[in-house]
N, C-alpha and C positions, 0 to 999 in steps of 0.2 A: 573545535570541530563545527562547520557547518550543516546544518541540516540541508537536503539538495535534495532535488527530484529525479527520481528514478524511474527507469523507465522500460516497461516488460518488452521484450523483444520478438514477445508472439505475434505482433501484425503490422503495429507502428515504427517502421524501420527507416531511418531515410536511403533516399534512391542509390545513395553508394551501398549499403548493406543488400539489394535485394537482394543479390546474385547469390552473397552469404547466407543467405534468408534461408533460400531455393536448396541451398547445397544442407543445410542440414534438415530438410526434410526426406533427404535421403537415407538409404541406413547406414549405420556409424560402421567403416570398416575395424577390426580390430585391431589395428596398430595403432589407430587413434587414441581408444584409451589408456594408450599408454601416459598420458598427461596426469593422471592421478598419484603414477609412481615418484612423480617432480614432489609432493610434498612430504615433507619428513614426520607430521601428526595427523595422526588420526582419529575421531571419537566418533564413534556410534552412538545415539542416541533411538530412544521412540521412535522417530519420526525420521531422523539425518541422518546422513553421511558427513561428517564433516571431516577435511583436510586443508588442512593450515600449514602456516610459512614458518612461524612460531609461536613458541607457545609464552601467555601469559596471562597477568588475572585478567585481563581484557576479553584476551578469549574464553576463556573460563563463564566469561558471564554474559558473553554472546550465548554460547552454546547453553547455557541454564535459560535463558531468556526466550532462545527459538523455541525450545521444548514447553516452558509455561506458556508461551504466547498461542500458541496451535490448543494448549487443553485451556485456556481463557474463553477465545474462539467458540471452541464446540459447547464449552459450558452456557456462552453467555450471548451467542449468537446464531449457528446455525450445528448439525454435525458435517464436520469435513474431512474425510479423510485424505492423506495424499497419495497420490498416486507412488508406487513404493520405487524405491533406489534414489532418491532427492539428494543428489549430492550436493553440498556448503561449499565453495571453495572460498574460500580467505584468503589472499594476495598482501603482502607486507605493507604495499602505497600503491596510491592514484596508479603513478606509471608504470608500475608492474602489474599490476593488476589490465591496463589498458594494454600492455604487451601480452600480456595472456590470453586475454581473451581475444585479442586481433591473431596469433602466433595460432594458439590449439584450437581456438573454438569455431576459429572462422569471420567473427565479424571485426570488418576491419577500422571499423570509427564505433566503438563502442563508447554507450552514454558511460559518465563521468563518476556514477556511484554506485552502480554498479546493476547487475540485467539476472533475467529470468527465461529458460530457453526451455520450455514445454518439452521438443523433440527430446532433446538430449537429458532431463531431469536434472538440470542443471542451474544451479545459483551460484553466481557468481560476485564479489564484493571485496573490499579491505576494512581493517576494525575504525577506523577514522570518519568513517561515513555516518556513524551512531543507530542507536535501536530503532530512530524513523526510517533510516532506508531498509534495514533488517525486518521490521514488520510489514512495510511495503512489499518486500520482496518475498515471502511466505504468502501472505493476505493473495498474492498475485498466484503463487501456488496453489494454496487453497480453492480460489475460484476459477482456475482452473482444470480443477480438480472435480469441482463439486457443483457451479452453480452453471453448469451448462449451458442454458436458455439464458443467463442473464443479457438483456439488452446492449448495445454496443458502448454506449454510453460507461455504463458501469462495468464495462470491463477494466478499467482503468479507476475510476468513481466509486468502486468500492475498495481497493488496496489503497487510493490515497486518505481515506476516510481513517485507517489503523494506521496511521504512520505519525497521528498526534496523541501522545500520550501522557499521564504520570500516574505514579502507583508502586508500589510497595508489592519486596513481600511478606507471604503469613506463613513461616516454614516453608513449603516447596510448593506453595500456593502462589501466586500474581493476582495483587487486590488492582483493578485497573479501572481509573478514571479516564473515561472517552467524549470525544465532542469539542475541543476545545480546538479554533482555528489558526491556524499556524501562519505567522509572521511573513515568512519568505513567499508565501504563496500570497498573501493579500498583496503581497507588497509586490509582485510580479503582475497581478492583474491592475495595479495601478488604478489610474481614475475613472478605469471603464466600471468599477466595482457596482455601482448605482445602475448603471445598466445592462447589465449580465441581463441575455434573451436566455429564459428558462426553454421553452422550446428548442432554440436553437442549440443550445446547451446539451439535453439529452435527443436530440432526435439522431444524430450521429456518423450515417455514409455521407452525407456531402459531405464531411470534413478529410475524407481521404480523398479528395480531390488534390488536395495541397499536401506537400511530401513532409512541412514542420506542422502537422498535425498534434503532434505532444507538445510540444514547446509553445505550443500556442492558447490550446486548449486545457489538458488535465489539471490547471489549478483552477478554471471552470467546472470540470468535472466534480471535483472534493466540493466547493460550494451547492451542491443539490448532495450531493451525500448528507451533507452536515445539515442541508434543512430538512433532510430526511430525521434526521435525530433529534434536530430540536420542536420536531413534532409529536414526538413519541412514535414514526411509521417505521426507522429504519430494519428494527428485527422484522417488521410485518413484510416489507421491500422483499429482505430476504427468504425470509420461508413463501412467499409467491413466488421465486423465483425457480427455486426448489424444488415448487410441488406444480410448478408450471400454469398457476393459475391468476389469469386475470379478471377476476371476478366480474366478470362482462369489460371491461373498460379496452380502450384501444394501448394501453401500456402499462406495464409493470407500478411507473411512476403514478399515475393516476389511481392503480386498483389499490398502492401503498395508503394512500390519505385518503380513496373512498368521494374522490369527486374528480369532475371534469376539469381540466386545465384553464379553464377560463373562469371557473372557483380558487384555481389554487392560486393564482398567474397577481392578484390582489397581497394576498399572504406570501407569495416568495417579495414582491417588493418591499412590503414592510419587514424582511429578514434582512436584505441588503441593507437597506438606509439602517436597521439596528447597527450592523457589522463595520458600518463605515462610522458611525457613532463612536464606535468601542476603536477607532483603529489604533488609536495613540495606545490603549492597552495591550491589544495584543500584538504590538510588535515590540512588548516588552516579556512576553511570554519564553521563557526559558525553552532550551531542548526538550524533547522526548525525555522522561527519566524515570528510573526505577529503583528507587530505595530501598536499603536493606533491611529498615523496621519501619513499622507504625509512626512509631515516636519521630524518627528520623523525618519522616514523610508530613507530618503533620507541622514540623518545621518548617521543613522547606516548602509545603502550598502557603502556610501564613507569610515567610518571606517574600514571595512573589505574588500575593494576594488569591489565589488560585481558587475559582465558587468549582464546591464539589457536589453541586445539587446536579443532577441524573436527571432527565425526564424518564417520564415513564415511559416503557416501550411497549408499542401494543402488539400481541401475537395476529 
């Protein structure tokens, strides 16, 4: 399985989708939901609605993973609730899954791992895509949900942030190790890495001038996430965002670390030149993964050499 980028389908749509866009900000008439009676399982959960194509441990341990991933979340980062009727849908492969959601949902060039439809409380994916596109596409729920005010930037900058994981679990507990940057994505931004513009990075409407706005940008976006966290700001990011407070500063990003960008603009460079250091490592860095014990997990970070040291987060 490869890990792949996904992509929320609440603003960033290319120009063939608007017209689909437009059409489900409409209200859903009700012969439409007729699409849910297509799948033969159903699990309710906390949080989801989930319906699938078939049933197996695969699925079994999506749906145990969506549910710990949202109370990981609220434990360890922000409270989010979601907005309620969140339906999963789960498609067998790629090309069913892309006839699905072009056939019932409306949009007719849907990205490749699958989309998040606000209007409609809808998620939609296949099990192949793995737990990175699966927490992407919740994280995309969530803040949706909950971080209202969040800057443009981090609409997208903060669900690719949750979509690099590993961690175990403790009983019906998710122990989750976060922060660690993901392969596919350095490895898309290529040799521009050393000079990623932090500015131009988070400031955000100019980039809907150009209709490949995601495809261009959002593995830009995850790199200010992730120097959010290897500062110890990102929880802080978060609850400013929340409580809508910019502690005087002109941006969320700025009141996160507590100085002006031309303070910070020194320290993000010396993060890139680290990250282009380390690249040979982490584009050795396994999938997303979730271990079923301690023991187990403790194997598998020394097998991959995986550093489990945390920063600290400051509130």
């Amino acid at each position: 399985m490869v890990e792949h980028i996904v992509f929320e389908a609440t603003v960033y749509m290319k120009k063939a989708n608007i017209l689909s866009w437009l059409l489900l900000l409409l209200p859903m008439p009700a012969w439409s939901q007729t699409y849910l009676e297509q799948f033969p399982y159903r699990k309710q959960t906390d949080f989801f609605d989930f319906r699938y194509m078939r049933d197996s441990l695969q699925m079994e341990g999506i749906v145990r993973f969506s549910d710990g991933f949202v109370r990981t979340v609220n434990q360890a980062f922000f409270s989010g609730k979601l907005n309620c009727g969140v339906h999963v849908l789960v498609l067998e492969d790629r090309p069913r899954y892309k006839e699905f959601v072009a056939q019932k949902l409306g949009i007719r060039d849907p990205y490749d791992f699958g989309i998040y439809l606000p209007p409609r409380g809808v998620i939609a994916t296949y099990p192949a895509t793995g737990l990175g596109t699966v927490s992407h596409l919740i994280a995309s729920a969530l803040v949706e949900s909950n971080l209202t005010e969040r800057p443009m930037w981090a609409k997208e900058g903060i669900p690719t942030f949750f979509e690099k994981f590993y961690g175990y679990w403790k009983d019906d507990e998710l122990v989750v190790y976060w922060g660690f940057q993901n392969p596919w994505r350095i490895s898309q931004i290529g040799s521009n890495l050393t000079h990623l513009d932090l500015n131009e990075t988070i400031s955000g409407p100019k980039f809907f001038r150009n209709s490949d706005w995601p495809e261009r940008t959002e593995s830009n976006l995850r790199m200010a996430a992730v120097f959010l966290w290897e500062k110890g700001r990102f929880n802080r990011f978060l609850r400013l965002i929340a409580t809508r407070n910019k502690a005087g500063y002109p941006t969320y990003f700025e009141a996160a670390l507590d100085m002006p960008l031309e303070k910070i603009l020194p320290l993000w460079q010396e993060y890139l030149q680290n990250v282009e250091k380390q690249r040979a490592r982490i584009m050795a860095l396994p999938l997303s993964t979730i271990c079923d014990t301690e023991a187990e997990f403790r194997k598998f970070s020394a097998t991959y050499g995986l550093s489990l040291e945390q920063p600290k987060q400051s509130e």
